[in-house]
C-alpha positions in Angstrom: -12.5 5.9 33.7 -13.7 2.9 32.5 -12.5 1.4 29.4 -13.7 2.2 26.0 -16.4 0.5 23.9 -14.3 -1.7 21.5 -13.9 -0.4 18.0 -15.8 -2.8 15.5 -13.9 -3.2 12.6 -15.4 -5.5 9.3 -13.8 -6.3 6.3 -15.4 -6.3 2.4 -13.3 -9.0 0.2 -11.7 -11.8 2.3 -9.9 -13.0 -0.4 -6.2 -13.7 -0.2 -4.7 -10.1 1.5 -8.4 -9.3 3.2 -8.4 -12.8 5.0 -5.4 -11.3 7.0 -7.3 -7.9 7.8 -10.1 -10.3 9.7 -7.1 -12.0 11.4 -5.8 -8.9 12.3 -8.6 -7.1 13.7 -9.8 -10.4 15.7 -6.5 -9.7 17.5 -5.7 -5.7 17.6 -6.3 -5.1 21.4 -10.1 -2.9 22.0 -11.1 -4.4 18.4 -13.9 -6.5 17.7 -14.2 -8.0 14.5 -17.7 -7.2 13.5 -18.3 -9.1 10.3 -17.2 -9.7 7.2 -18.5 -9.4 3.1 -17.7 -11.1 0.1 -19.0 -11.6 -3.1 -18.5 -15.7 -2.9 -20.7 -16.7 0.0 -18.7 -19.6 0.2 -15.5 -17.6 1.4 -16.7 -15.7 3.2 -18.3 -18.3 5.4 -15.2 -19.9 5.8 -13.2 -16.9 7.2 -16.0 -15.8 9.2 -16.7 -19.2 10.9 -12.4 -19.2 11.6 -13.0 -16.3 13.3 -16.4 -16.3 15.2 -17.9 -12.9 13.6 -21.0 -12.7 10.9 -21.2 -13.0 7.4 -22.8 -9.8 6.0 -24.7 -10.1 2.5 -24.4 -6.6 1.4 -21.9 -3.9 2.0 -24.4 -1.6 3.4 -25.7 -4.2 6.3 -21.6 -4.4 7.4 -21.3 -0.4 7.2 -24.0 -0.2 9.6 -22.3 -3.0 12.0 -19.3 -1.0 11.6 -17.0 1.8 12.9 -14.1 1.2 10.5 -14.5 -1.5 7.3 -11.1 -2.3 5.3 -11.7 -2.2 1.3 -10.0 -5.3 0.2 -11.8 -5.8 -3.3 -11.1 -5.7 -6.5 -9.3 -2.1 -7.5 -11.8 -1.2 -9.9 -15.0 -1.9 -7.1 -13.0 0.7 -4.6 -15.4 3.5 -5.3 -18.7 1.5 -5.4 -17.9 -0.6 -2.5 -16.3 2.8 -0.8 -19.4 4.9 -1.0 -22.2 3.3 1.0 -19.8 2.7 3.6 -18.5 6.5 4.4 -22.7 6.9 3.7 -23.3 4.2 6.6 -20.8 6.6 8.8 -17.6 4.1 8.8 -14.1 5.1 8.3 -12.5 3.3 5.9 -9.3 1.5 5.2 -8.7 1.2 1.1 -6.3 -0.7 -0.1 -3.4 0.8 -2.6 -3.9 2.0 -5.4 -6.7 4.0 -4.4 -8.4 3.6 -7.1 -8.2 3.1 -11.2 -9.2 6.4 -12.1 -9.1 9.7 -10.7 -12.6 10.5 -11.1 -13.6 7.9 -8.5 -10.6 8.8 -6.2 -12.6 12.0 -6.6 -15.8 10.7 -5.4 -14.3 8.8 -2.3 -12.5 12.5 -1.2 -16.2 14.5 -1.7 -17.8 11.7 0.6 -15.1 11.2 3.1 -15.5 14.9 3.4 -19.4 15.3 3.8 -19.4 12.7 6.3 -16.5 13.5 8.0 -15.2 10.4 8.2 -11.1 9.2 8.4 -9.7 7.4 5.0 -6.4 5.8 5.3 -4.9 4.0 2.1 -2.9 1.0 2.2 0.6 2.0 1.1 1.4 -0.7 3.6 5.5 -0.4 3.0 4.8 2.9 5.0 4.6 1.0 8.1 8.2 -1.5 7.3 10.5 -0.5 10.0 12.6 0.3 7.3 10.7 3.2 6.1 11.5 4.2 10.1 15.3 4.3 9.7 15.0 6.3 6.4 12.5 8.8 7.5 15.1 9.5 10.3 17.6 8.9 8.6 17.0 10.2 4.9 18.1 14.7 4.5 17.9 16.0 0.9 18.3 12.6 -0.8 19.8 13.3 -4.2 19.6 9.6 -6.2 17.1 7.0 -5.4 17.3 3.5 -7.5 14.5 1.0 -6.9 13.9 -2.7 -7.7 10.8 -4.4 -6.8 10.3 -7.3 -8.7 7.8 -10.0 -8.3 7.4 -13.9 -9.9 4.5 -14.4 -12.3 3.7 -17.6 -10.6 4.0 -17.0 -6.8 5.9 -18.8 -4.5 3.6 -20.9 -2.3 5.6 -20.3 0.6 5.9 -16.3 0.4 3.2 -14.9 2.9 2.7 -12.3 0.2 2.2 -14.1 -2.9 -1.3 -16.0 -3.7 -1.9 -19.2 -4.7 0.4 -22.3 -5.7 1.1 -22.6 -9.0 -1.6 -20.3 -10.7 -0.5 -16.6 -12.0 -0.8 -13.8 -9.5 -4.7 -13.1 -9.9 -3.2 -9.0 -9.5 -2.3 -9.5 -13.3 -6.1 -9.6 -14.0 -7.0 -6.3 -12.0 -3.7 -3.8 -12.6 -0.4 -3.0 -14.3 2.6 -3.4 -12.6 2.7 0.3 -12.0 -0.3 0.4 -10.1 0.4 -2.9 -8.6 4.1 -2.6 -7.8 5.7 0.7 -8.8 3.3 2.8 -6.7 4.4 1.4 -3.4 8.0 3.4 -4.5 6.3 6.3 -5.6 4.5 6.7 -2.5 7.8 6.2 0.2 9.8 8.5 -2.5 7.5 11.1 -2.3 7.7 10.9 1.7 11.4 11.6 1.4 11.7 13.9 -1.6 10.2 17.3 0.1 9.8 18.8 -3.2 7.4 19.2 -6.1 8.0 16.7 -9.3 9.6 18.4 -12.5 9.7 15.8 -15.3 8.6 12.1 -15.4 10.3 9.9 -18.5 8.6 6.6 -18.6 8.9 3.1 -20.5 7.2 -0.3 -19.9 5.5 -3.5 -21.8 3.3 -6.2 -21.6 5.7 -9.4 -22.3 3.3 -12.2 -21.0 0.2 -11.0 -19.6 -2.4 -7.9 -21.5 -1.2 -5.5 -18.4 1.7 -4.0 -18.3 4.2 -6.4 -17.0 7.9 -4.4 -17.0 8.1 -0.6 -16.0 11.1 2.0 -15.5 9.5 5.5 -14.1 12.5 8.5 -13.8 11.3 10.9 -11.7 13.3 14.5 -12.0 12.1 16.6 -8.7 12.6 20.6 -8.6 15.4 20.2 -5.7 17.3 18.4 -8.3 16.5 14.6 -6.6 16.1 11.9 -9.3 14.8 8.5 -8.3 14.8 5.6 -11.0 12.3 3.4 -10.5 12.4 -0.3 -12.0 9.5 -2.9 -11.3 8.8 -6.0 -12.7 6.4 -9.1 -12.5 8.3 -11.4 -14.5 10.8 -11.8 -12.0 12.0 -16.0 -10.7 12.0 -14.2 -7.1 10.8 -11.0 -5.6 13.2 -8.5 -4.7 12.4 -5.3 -2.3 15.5 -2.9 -2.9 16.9 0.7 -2.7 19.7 2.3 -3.2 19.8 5.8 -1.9 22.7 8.8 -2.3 22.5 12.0 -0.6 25.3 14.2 1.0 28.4 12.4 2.4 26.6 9.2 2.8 24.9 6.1 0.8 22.5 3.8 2.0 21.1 0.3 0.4 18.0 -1.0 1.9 16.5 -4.4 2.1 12.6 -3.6 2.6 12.1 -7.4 2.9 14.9 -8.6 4.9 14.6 -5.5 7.0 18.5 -5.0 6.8 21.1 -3.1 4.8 24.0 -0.7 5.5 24.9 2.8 5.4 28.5 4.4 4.5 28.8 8.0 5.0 31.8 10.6 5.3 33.2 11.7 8.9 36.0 13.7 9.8 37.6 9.9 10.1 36.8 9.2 6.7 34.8 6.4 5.2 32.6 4.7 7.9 30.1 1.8 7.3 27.6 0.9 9.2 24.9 -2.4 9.2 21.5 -1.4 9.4 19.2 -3.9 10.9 16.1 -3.2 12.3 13.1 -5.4 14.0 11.2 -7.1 11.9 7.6 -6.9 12.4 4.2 -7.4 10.5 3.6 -4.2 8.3 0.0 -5.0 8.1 -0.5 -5.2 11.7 1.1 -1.3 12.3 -0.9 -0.6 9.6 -4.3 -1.5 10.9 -3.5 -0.5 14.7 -2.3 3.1 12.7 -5.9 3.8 11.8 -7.6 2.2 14.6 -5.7 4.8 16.5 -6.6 7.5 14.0 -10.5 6.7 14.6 -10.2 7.0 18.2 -7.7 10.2 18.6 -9.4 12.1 15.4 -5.8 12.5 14.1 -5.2 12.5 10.1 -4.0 9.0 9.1 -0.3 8.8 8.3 -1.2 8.0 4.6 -4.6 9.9 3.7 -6.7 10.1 0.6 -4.7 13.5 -0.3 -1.6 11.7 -0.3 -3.3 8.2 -1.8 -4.7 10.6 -4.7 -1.4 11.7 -5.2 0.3 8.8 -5.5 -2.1 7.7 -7.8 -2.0 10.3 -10.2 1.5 9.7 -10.7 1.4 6.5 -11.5 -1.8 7.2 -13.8 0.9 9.1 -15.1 3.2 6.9 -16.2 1.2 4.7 -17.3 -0.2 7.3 -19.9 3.0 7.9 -21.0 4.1 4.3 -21.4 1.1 3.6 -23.3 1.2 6.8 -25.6 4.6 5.6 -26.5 3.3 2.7 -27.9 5.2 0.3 -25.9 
């Protein structure tokens, strides 16, 4: 049989993380990288000249160049930008959080449905080899502690950061929940196969109108608690868990892709150094739903499980605010 057509994949907002979406589909293998959008002209020239594809001046001239379009804009343009595209026929990657509100979250699931079309959000630490070794790893956890923590002012040589010397432009669109916390919220509810109980919350602004500092306890029905602690305020980032769960402990490095694990035998007390390959998370995430468009198969991370996410962190953000804090 002969090959398949390639896939053609665009991206809307090439700004700092949606410039490595083009890169990415220009190399995925069966992918052609269709085109591009972007509110500044100027931008997105310049990535789509780097990578030989067109520039598209509206969303709904790339849908219909398209088979699959990554969301990379703003948080609160998910929904606008969203909609013509599943209308155009395109399955859609959306970048976490989903969305800022439920309501639009709403609207993206009623489309996605009507025109049958695969969504897959971009809770990209799902695809850290890390996440691997828990998910295989990880039986009726019973404590989780997290720390993600993240400078105001990035550092120019972290891949994940933005540009030299200027605030993260992510204080402008989201709190840190919905920025930072909601990556742990999502990878805890992939471990934690139970409902939630009871969510006690606290968090502030310090230097920025968002909410800068958060600590989310979640209390599950199978007794799991996991303590969630983000931060943007942070001299360096940090990606760590700690994790307890019958006979055995485990403390992850999500970042350095490393950590160790020491669990009860009938020997006793054994440790053990966990190390596992690092590759690009954003790669597996991309060739994950290029995969899902050509099998059918629900993506790993869907808008059911995007939505939820979401509406925990809305969550906690209610409750932080309604505190007063």
């Amino acid at each position: 049989m002969p090959d398949p057509a390639p896939l053609r994949a665009g991206v809307a907002g090439v700004g700092y993380l949606g410039q490595h979406h083009a890169r990415l589909y220009a190399e995925i293998p069966g992918v052609t990288l269709a085109g591009v959008f972007d509110t500044n002209p100027a931008r997105a020239a310049e990535i789509a000249a780097k990578h030989g594809c067109p520039v598209f001046t509206s969303v709904e001239a790339l849908g219909k160049a398209c088979d699959l379009v990554s969301v990379v804009v703003p948080t609160d343009r998910h929904c606008e930008v969203s909609l013509p595209l599943l209308a155009a026929g395109c399955h859609l990657l959306i970048e976490k959080p989903l969305c800022a509100t439920l309501a639009d979250a709403e609207k993206i699931l009623v489309a996605a449905q009507a025109a049958k079309r695969l969504v897959q959000v971009g809770h990209i630490e799902h695809f850290n080899p890390v996440m691997d070794f828990l998910e295989q790893n990880v039986s009726q956890p019973r404590f989780i502690r997290t720390e993600r923590l993240a400078p105001l002012i990035p550092d120019p040589n972290d891949p994940d950061n933005a540009t030299e010397g200027h605030v993260n432009p992510r204080v402008k669109e989201v709190d840190v929940v919905l920025d930072l916390m909601i990556h742990d919220i999502g990878l805890v509810l992939k471990l934690v196969h139970a409902p939630i109980k009871r969510i006690d919350a606290a968090g502030s602004s310090v230097l920025t109108p968002h909410m800068d500092i958060a600590n989310a306890r979640l209390v599950f029905e199978d007794g799991c608690v996991a303590d969630l602690n983000v931060s943007r305020l942070s001299k360096k980032r940090a990606r760590e868990w700690r994790l307890f769960q019958r006979a055995g402990y485990m403390s992850v490095d999500f970042d350095q892709c490393a950590g160790h694990y020491i669990h009860l035998t009938p020997a006793g007390l054994m440790r053990k150094d966990i190390t596992v390959q690092k590759v690009e998370p954003l790669k597996r995430e991309l060739t994950a739903i290029v995969e899902s468009v050509r099998t059918g198969q629900t993506p790993k991370i869907d808008l059911l499980f995007g939505k939820k996410a979401l509406e925990i962190a809305l969550t906690i953000t209610g409750q932080i605010r309604a505190s007063g804090l």
